[in-house]
N, C-alpha and C positions, 0 to 999 in steps of 0.2 A: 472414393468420395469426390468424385469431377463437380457435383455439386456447390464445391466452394471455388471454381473456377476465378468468377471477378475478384472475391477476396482477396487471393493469393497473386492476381494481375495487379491487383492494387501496393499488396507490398511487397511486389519485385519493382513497382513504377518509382517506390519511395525509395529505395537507394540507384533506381539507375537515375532520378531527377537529382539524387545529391541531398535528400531530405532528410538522409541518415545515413551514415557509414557502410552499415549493416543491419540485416536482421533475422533474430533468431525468432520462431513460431511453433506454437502448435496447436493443433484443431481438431479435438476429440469428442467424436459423438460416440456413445457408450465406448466398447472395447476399440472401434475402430481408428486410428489414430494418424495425422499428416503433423510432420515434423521436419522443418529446413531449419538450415543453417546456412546466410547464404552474404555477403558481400567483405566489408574489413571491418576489423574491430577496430582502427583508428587511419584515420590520417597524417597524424602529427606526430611526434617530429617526420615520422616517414610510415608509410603506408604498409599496414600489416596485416593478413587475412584472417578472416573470422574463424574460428573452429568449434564445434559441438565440446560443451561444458565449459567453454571461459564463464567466472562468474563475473555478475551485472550487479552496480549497485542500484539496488531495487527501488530505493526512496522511499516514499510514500506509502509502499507496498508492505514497508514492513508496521506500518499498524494494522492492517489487516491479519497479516499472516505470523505476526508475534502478539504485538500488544494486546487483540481481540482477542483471539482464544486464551490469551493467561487470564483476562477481564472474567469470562466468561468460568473458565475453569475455580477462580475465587467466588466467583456467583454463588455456584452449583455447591460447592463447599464453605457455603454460609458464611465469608469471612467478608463478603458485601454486598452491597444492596445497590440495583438499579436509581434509586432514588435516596440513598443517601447525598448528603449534602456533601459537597468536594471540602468544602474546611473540618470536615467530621475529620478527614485523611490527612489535611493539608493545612493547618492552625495559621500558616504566615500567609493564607489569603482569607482574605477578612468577611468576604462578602458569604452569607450562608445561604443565598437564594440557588446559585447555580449546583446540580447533582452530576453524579455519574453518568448519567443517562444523557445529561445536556452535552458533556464530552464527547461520548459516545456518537454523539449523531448532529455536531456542530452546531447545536442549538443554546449554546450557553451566553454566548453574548459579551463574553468576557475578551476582550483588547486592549489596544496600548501600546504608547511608543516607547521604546528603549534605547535612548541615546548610546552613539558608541557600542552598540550590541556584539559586533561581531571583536569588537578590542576588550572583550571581559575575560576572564577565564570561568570554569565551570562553578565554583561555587557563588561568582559576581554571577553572572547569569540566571542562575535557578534561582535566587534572592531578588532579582529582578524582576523575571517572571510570576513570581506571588508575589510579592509587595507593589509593585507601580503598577498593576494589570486594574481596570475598573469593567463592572459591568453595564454593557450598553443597555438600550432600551428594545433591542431582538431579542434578548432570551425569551425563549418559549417563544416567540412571532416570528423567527425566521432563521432558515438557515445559514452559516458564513461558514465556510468551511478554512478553518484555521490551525497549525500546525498546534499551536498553544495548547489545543485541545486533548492532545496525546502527550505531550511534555506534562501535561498536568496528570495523566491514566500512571505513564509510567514511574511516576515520582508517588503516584497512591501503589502501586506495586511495590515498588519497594519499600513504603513504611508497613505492608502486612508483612513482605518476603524477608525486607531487613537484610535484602540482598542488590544488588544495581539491577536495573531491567531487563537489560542484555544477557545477562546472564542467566535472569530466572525463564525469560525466552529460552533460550538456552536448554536449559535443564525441562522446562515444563512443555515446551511442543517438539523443537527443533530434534534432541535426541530420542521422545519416543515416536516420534513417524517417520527415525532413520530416513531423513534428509542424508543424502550423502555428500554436500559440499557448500549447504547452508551455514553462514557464517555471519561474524562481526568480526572477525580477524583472518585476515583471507590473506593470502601471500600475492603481494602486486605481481608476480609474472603468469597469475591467474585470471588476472580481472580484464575487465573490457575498459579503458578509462575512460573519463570522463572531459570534462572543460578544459582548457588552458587558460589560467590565471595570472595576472601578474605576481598577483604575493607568494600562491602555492603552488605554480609553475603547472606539468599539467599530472592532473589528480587522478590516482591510480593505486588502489586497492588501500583507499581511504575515503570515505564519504564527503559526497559534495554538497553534502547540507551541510551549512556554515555552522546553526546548530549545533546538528550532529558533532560536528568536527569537533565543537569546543567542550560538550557535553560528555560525548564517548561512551562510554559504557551504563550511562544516568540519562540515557536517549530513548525514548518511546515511541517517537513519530518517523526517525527515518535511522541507518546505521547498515540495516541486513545487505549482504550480499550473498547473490542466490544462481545458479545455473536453471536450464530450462529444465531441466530433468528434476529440480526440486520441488519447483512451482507447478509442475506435473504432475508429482507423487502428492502434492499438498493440495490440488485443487480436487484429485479423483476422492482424497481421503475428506475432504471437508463433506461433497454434495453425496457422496453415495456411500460413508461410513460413519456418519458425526464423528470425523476428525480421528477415525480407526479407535471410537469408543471414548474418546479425552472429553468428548463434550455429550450432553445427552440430545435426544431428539428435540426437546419443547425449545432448549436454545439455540438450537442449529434454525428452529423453522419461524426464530426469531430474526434471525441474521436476513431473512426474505421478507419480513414484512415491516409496515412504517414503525416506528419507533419512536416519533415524535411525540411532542405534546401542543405539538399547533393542530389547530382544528383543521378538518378535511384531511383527504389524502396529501402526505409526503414522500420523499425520497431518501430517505434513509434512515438506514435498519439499524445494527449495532457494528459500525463500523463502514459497513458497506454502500452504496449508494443505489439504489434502487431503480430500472428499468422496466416497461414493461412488452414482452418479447409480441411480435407482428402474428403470431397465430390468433385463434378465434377466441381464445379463453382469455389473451392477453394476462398470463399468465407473469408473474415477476422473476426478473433476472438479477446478479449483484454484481457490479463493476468497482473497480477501483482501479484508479492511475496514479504512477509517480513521474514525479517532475524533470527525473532523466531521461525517460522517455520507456517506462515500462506499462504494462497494461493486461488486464484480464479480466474475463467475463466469465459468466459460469451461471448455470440453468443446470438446476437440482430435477426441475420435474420430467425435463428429458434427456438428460445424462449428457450436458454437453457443456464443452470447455473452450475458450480461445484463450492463450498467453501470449502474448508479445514484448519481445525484449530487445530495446534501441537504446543507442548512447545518443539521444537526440541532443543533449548538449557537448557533444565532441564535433569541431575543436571551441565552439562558443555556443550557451544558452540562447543566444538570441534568435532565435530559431522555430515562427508565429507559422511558417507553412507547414510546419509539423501538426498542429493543432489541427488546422483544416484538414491533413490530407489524414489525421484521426478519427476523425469526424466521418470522413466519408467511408473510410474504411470500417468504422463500427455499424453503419446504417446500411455497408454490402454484406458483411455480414449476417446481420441481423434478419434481415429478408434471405440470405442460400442457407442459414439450416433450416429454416423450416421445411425446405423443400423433402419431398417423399417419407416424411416421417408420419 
Protein backbone atom coordinates (compact mmCIF):
# COMPACT_ATOMS: atom_id res chain seq x y z
CA UNK A 1 0.00 0.00 0.00
CA UNK A 2 3.09 2.55 -1.08
CA UNK A 3 -0.01 4.49 -2.01
CA UNK A 4 -0.11 6.16 1.36
CA UNK A 5 3.34 7.32 1.06
CA UNK A 6 2.88 11.23 2.03
CA UNK A 7 0.65 10.18 4.73
CA UNK A 8 2.95 8.31 6.59
CA UNK A 9 5.96 11.08 5.71
CA UNK A 10 3.70 13.27 7.42
CA UNK A 11 3.48 11.46 10.73
CA UNK A 12 7.03 10.38 11.01
CA UNK A 13 7.66 14.46 10.32
CA UNK A 14 5.30 14.95 13.37
CA UNK A 15 7.49 13.29 16.10
CA UNK A 16 10.80 13.99 14.30
CA UNK A 17 9.59 18.09 14.43
CA UNK A 18 8.73 17.25 18.23
CA UNK A 19 4.92 17.66 17.57
CA UNK A 20 4.36 14.48 19.47
CA UNK A 21 6.36 12.21 21.49
CA UNK A 22 5.17 9.36 19.39
CA UNK A 23 2.94 7.69 17.19
CA UNK A 24 0.96 4.73 16.97
CA UNK A 25 -1.14 4.14 13.29
CA UNK A 26 -3.08 2.21 11.21
CA UNK A 27 -4.20 2.21 7.68
CA UNK A 28 -6.60 -0.34 6.46
CA UNK A 29 -8.15 -0.64 3.25
CA UNK A 30 -10.35 -3.76 3.32
CA UNK A 31 -8.14 -6.83 4.60
CA UNK A 32 -4.86 -4.99 3.72
CA UNK A 33 -3.50 -3.51 6.63
CA UNK A 34 -0.11 -0.74 7.72
CA UNK A 35 0.50 -0.63 11.22
CA UNK A 36 3.57 1.41 13.17
CA UNK A 37 4.51 2.03 16.32
CA UNK A 38 7.02 4.41 16.23
CA UNK A 39 8.94 7.28 18.50
CA UNK A 40 8.44 7.47 22.80
CA UNK A 41 5.47 7.34 24.81
CA UNK A 42 6.77 10.20 26.96
CA UNK A 43 9.43 12.66 27.65
CA UNK A 44 9.08 13.33 31.23
CA UNK A 45 10.31 12.77 33.76
CA UNK A 46 12.87 10.84 31.39
CA UNK A 47 12.33 9.55 27.95
CA UNK A 48 10.87 6.18 27.37
CA UNK A 49 10.05 4.35 24.03
CA UNK A 50 6.90 3.71 22.59
CA UNK A 51 5.73 -0.14 22.24
CA UNK A 52 2.76 -1.89 20.18
CA UNK A 53 -0.31 -1.99 22.97
CA UNK A 54 0.44 0.63 25.58
CA UNK A 55 -2.95 1.95 26.06
CA UNK A 56 -3.93 5.69 25.19
CA UNK A 57 -6.37 7.71 26.95
CA UNK A 58 -8.66 8.17 24.00
CA UNK A 59 -10.84 11.18 25.31
CA UNK A 60 -13.35 12.27 23.16
CA UNK A 61 -13.11 8.97 21.47
CA UNK A 62 -14.93 7.35 23.97
CA UNK A 63 -18.39 8.92 22.99
CA UNK A 64 -18.12 7.39 19.83
CA UNK A 65 -16.91 4.15 20.61
CA UNK A 66 -18.92 3.72 24.08
CA UNK A 67 -21.52 6.16 24.73
CA UNK A 68 -22.92 5.73 20.81
CA UNK A 69 -23.41 2.32 20.37
CA UNK A 70 -25.04 1.90 24.01
CA UNK A 71 -27.40 5.15 22.75
CA UNK A 72 -28.09 3.25 19.89
CA UNK A 73 -28.40 -0.21 21.14
CA UNK A 74 -31.46 1.36 23.79
CA UNK A 75 -32.84 2.83 20.42
CA UNK A 76 -33.27 -0.50 18.84
CA UNK A 77 -34.73 -1.86 22.11
CA UNK A 78 -37.39 0.64 22.47
CA UNK A 79 -36.26 1.92 25.70
CA UNK A 80 -35.78 5.52 23.78
CA UNK A 81 -36.51 7.72 21.41
CA UNK A 82 -34.29 9.98 19.04
CA UNK A 83 -36.54 12.71 19.90
CA UNK A 84 -37.53 12.33 23.23
CA UNK A 85 -37.08 15.27 25.29
CA UNK A 86 -33.59 15.07 27.63
CA UNK A 87 -35.87 16.01 30.82
CA UNK A 88 -38.24 12.92 29.98
CA UNK A 89 -34.64 11.16 31.34
CA UNK A 90 -33.31 13.95 33.21
CA UNK A 91 -36.21 15.86 35.49
CA UNK A 92 -33.22 18.30 37.29
CA UNK A 93 -33.06 20.10 33.86
CA UNK A 94 -35.89 22.08 33.38
CA UNK A 95 -35.87 22.99 29.92
CA UNK A 96 -38.15 20.30 27.61
CA UNK A 97 -37.17 21.94 24.22
CA UNK A 98 -33.67 20.12 23.91
CA UNK A 99 -33.85 15.97 22.77
CA UNK A 100 -31.75 13.14 22.37
CA UNK A 101 -30.99 13.76 19.08
CA UNK A 102 -29.85 17.46 19.94
CA UNK A 103 -27.06 15.55 22.10
CA UNK A 104 -26.32 13.34 19.79
CA UNK A 105 -25.23 15.72 17.15
CA UNK A 106 -24.30 18.93 19.36
CA UNK A 107 -27.22 20.80 18.39
CA UNK A 108 -28.87 21.42 21.61
CA UNK A 109 -27.78 24.70 22.55
CA UNK A 110 -27.62 23.98 26.04
CA UNK A 111 -24.32 25.89 28.00
CA UNK A 112 -23.13 27.62 30.90
CA UNK A 113 -20.77 28.62 33.34
CA UNK A 114 -19.88 26.53 36.42
CA UNK A 115 -18.01 28.38 38.86
CA UNK A 116 -15.14 26.51 40.61
CA UNK A 117 -16.00 23.40 38.45
CA UNK A 118 -13.13 21.51 38.57
CA UNK A 119 -13.08 22.00 42.91
CA UNK A 120 -16.62 20.14 43.03
CA UNK A 121 -16.80 16.47 43.62
CA UNK A 122 -19.04 14.24 41.52
CA UNK A 123 -22.29 14.63 42.82
CA UNK A 124 -21.70 18.83 43.10
CA UNK A 125 -20.91 18.62 39.47
CA UNK A 126 -23.62 16.57 37.82
CA UNK A 127 -26.08 18.87 40.08
CA UNK A 128 -24.48 21.56 38.44
CA UNK A 129 -24.62 20.41 35.07
CA UNK A 130 -28.55 20.16 35.08
CA UNK A 131 -29.55 22.77 37.22
CA UNK A 132 -27.27 26.06 36.14
CA UNK A 133 -27.02 24.86 32.31
CA UNK A 134 -29.56 27.25 30.06
CA UNK A 135 -30.57 26.93 26.58
CA UNK A 136 -29.11 29.28 24.02
CA UNK A 137 -30.70 30.40 21.05
CA UNK A 138 -28.46 27.61 18.53
CA UNK A 139 -30.63 24.76 19.39
CA UNK A 140 -31.72 23.38 16.19
CA UNK A 141 -29.68 26.47 14.24
CA UNK A 142 -26.25 25.36 14.77
CA UNK A 143 -23.97 23.20 15.68
CA UNK A 144 -21.45 23.80 19.16
CA UNK A 145 -19.89 20.81 19.79
CA UNK A 146 -19.78 20.59 23.60
CA UNK A 147 -18.70 17.92 26.16
CA UNK A 148 -22.10 18.67 28.09
CA UNK A 149 -23.65 16.93 25.59
CA UNK A 150 -22.48 13.40 26.43
CA UNK A 151 -22.49 14.03 30.22
CA UNK A 152 -26.09 14.45 29.68
CA UNK A 153 -26.41 10.74 27.06
CA UNK A 154 -24.60 9.03 29.80
CA UNK A 155 -26.36 10.23 32.90
CA UNK A 156 -29.88 9.10 30.47
CA UNK A 157 -27.97 5.73 30.38
CA UNK A 158 -27.86 5.17 33.44
CA UNK A 159 -31.38 6.32 34.59
CA UNK A 160 -32.64 3.29 31.93
CA UNK A 161 -29.50 0.90 32.98
CA UNK A 162 -29.61 1.98 36.66
CA UNK A 163 -26.18 1.20 36.46
CA UNK A 164 -22.92 4.00 36.03
CA UNK A 165 -22.07 4.43 32.25
CA UNK A 166 -18.83 3.05 32.28
CA UNK A 167 -19.82 0.15 33.14
CA UNK A 168 -22.83 -0.38 31.07
CA UNK A 169 -20.14 0.45 28.14
CA UNK A 170 -18.51 -1.99 29.77
CA UNK A 171 -20.93 -4.76 29.82
CA UNK A 172 -22.97 -3.68 26.48
CA UNK A 173 -20.05 -3.05 23.68
CA UNK A 174 -16.49 -3.38 25.15
CA UNK A 175 -17.04 -7.25 26.27
CA UNK A 176 -19.04 -8.39 23.38
CA UNK A 177 -16.56 -7.27 20.52
CA UNK A 178 -13.80 -8.80 22.89
CA UNK A 179 -11.71 -5.66 22.81
CA UNK A 180 -8.72 -7.13 24.42
CA UNK A 181 -7.36 -4.21 26.47
CA UNK A 182 -10.12 -1.60 26.36
CA UNK A 183 -10.73 -0.24 29.65
CA UNK A 184 -11.71 2.48 32.29
CA UNK A 185 -9.44 1.05 34.80
CA UNK A 186 -6.23 0.28 33.13
CA UNK A 187 -3.08 -0.25 35.27
CA UNK A 188 -0.71 3.14 34.87
CA UNK A 189 2.52 0.88 33.67
CA UNK A 190 0.25 0.32 30.57
CA UNK A 191 -0.73 3.55 29.57
CA UNK A 192 1.00 6.22 27.47
CA UNK A 193 0.64 9.49 29.87
CA UNK A 194 -0.51 12.17 29.40
CA UNK A 195 0.15 16.18 30.68
CA UNK A 196 2.18 17.23 33.55
CA UNK A 197 0.30 19.28 35.95
CA UNK A 198 0.87 21.10 38.68
CA UNK A 199 -1.98 19.74 41.12
CA UNK A 200 -2.00 16.03 39.47
CA UNK A 201 1.64 15.84 38.74
CA UNK A 202 1.98 13.89 35.50
CA UNK A 203 -1.28 11.90 34.53
CA UNK A 204 -0.96 8.44 33.75
CA UNK A 205 -3.52 5.64 33.61
CA UNK A 206 -5.99 8.16 34.79
CA UNK A 207 -8.08 10.55 32.58
CA UNK A 208 -7.10 13.84 31.65
CA UNK A 209 -10.49 15.19 31.44
CA UNK A 210 -10.79 17.23 34.46
CA UNK A 211 -14.42 16.01 34.16
CA UNK A 212 -13.68 12.83 33.69
CA UNK A 213 -11.41 12.75 36.53
CA UNK A 214 -14.01 14.07 39.10
CA UNK A 215 -17.04 12.14 37.51
CA UNK A 216 -15.21 8.58 37.07
CA UNK A 217 -17.27 6.01 36.34
CA UNK A 218 -20.78 8.55 35.77
CA UNK A 219 -18.62 9.92 32.61
CA UNK A 220 -20.09 9.65 29.11
CA UNK A 221 -17.92 12.00 27.20
CA UNK A 222 -14.41 11.03 27.90
CA UNK A 223 -12.76 8.06 30.56
CA UNK A 224 -11.84 4.92 27.84
CA UNK A 225 -8.40 3.79 27.49
CA UNK A 226 -7.78 1.99 24.47
CA UNK A 227 -4.61 0.29 22.63
CA UNK A 228 -4.42 0.45 18.56
CA UNK A 229 -5.41 -3.06 18.23
CA UNK A 230 -8.84 -2.17 19.99
CA UNK A 231 -9.71 0.61 17.98
CA UNK A 232 -8.86 -1.75 15.05
CA UNK A 233 -11.03 -4.61 15.91
CA UNK A 234 -13.79 -1.74 16.76
CA UNK A 235 -13.63 0.20 13.60
CA UNK A 236 -13.54 -3.18 11.15
CA UNK A 237 -16.52 -4.28 13.40
CA UNK A 238 -18.57 -1.04 13.18
CA UNK A 239 -18.26 -0.20 9.07
CA UNK A 240 -18.30 -3.81 7.81
CA UNK A 241 -20.48 -5.88 10.63
CA UNK A 242 -22.84 -3.26 12.41
CA UNK A 243 -20.82 -3.63 15.31
CA UNK A 244 -20.44 -7.78 14.71
CA UNK A 245 -24.44 -7.72 14.81
CA UNK A 246 -24.98 -5.28 18.50
CA UNK A 247 -26.41 -2.60 16.29
CA UNK A 248 -28.76 -3.24 13.19
CA UNK A 249 -28.11 -1.83 9.50
CA UNK A 250 -30.75 1.13 9.41
CA UNK A 251 -28.67 2.60 12.53
CA UNK A 252 -25.35 1.84 11.54
CA UNK A 253 -26.33 3.95 7.94
CA UNK A 254 -27.58 6.33 10.32
CA UNK A 255 -24.24 7.03 11.92
CA UNK A 256 -23.22 8.28 7.93
CA UNK A 257 -25.75 10.60 7.24
CA UNK A 258 -26.80 14.20 8.66
CA UNK A 259 -28.88 13.90 11.60
CA UNK A 260 -29.64 17.38 12.17
CA UNK A 261 -32.59 19.33 12.45
CA UNK A 262 -31.15 22.44 10.84
CA UNK A 263 -32.06 22.99 7.43
CA UNK A 264 -29.76 22.00 4.49
CA UNK A 265 -26.94 19.72 4.53
CA UNK A 266 -25.00 19.12 8.11
CA UNK A 267 -22.21 17.51 9.62
CA UNK A 268 -23.22 15.21 11.83
CA UNK A 269 -24.72 12.07 12.24
CA UNK A 270 -25.13 10.36 15.65
CA UNK A 271 -22.21 11.01 17.26
CA UNK A 272 -19.94 11.26 14.51
CA UNK A 273 -18.96 14.17 12.37
CA UNK A 274 -19.38 13.86 8.91
CA UNK A 275 -16.85 14.42 5.82
CA UNK A 276 -17.18 14.13 2.45
CA UNK A 277 -14.36 11.80 0.81
CA UNK A 278 -12.51 13.56 -2.66
CA UNK A 279 -13.83 10.62 -5.10
CA UNK A 280 -16.56 11.47 -7.81
CA UNK A 281 -19.65 10.34 -5.66
CA UNK A 282 -18.18 12.39 -2.82
CA UNK A 283 -19.55 9.83 -0.92
CA UNK A 284 -19.56 10.53 3.25
CA UNK A 285 -16.95 9.54 5.80
CA UNK A 286 -17.14 9.67 9.92
CA UNK A 287 -14.35 11.32 11.88
CA UNK A 288 -13.95 11.88 15.45
CA UNK A 289 -11.08 13.35 17.57
CA UNK A 290 -9.97 13.54 21.16
CA UNK A 291 -8.45 16.29 22.73
CA UNK A 292 -5.27 14.17 23.77
CA UNK A 293 -4.49 13.82 20.53
CA UNK A 294 -6.29 10.75 19.20
CA UNK A 295 -8.05 10.29 15.89
CA UNK A 296 -9.99 8.16 13.39
CA UNK A 297 -11.69 8.15 10.18
CA UNK A 298 -13.42 5.34 8.69
CA UNK A 299 -15.30 4.96 5.13
CA UNK A 300 -18.11 2.21 5.30
CA UNK A 301 -18.47 2.23 1.36
CA UNK A 302 -14.96 1.27 0.61
CA UNK A 303 -13.78 -0.53 3.62
CA UNK A 304 -11.22 1.68 4.83
CA UNK A 305 -9.91 2.90 8.22
CA UNK A 306 -7.06 5.40 9.52
CA UNK A 307 -6.51 5.47 13.55
CA UNK A 308 -4.07 7.58 15.08
CA UNK A 309 -3.04 7.60 18.54
CA UNK A 310 -0.73 10.63 20.01
CA UNK A 311 -0.29 11.96 23.67
CA UNK A 312 -0.26 15.49 21.95
CA UNK A 313 -0.53 16.76 25.35
CA UNK A 314 2.64 15.14 26.80
CA UNK A 315 4.48 16.95 28.53
CA UNK A 316 1.79 20.23 28.23
CA UNK A 317 -1.70 20.64 26.29
CA UNK A 318 -0.53 23.72 24.75
CA UNK A 319 0.29 22.22 21.88
CA UNK A 320 -1.80 24.60 18.49
CA UNK A 321 0.90 22.97 15.84
CA UNK A 322 -0.62 19.71 16.51
CA UNK A 323 -3.91 20.99 15.18
CA UNK A 324 -2.34 22.15 11.82
CA UNK A 325 0.02 19.44 11.26
CA UNK A 326 -3.73 17.33 11.67
CA UNK A 327 -5.19 19.18 9.36
CA UNK A 328 -2.73 18.48 6.87
CA UNK A 329 -2.23 15.22 7.57
CA UNK A 330 -6.18 14.30 7.23
CA UNK A 331 -6.31 16.20 3.70
CA UNK A 332 -3.09 13.66 2.54
CA UNK A 333 -4.75 11.30 3.39
CA UNK A 334 -8.00 11.92 2.16
CA UNK A 335 -6.73 12.45 -1.57
CA UNK A 336 -3.93 8.73 -1.30
CA UNK A 337 -6.82 6.33 -0.55
CA UNK A 338 -8.57 7.08 -3.32
CA UNK A 339 -5.84 6.22 -5.41
CA UNK A 340 -6.22 2.71 -7.61
CA UNK A 341 -9.36 1.80 -6.11
Amino acid sequence: MSKYDMTITKLHQMVKEGIVPGVSYVIFDHHDTIKEVTGLSQVYPTPEKLHDGMLYDVASLTKVIGTVPVIAILIQAGQLKLDDPVNKFLPAFKDSRPTVRNLLTHTSGIAGYIPHRDELNAPELKRAFLADMHVEDSLNRQIKYADVNYLYLGWIIETICNKPVQQVITERVIKPLNLPTATFNPAPQDCVPTEVQTKRGLIKGTTHDPKGFILKEHCGCAGLFASLDDLTIFSHALIESNLNGLLSSQIVNAMFEDQTRIPGPHTRSLGWKLFHAVSADHHLLISHTGFTGTWMVLDRQNDQGFIVLTNRVHPTANNQEYLSARDHLFATYLIEKEKTL
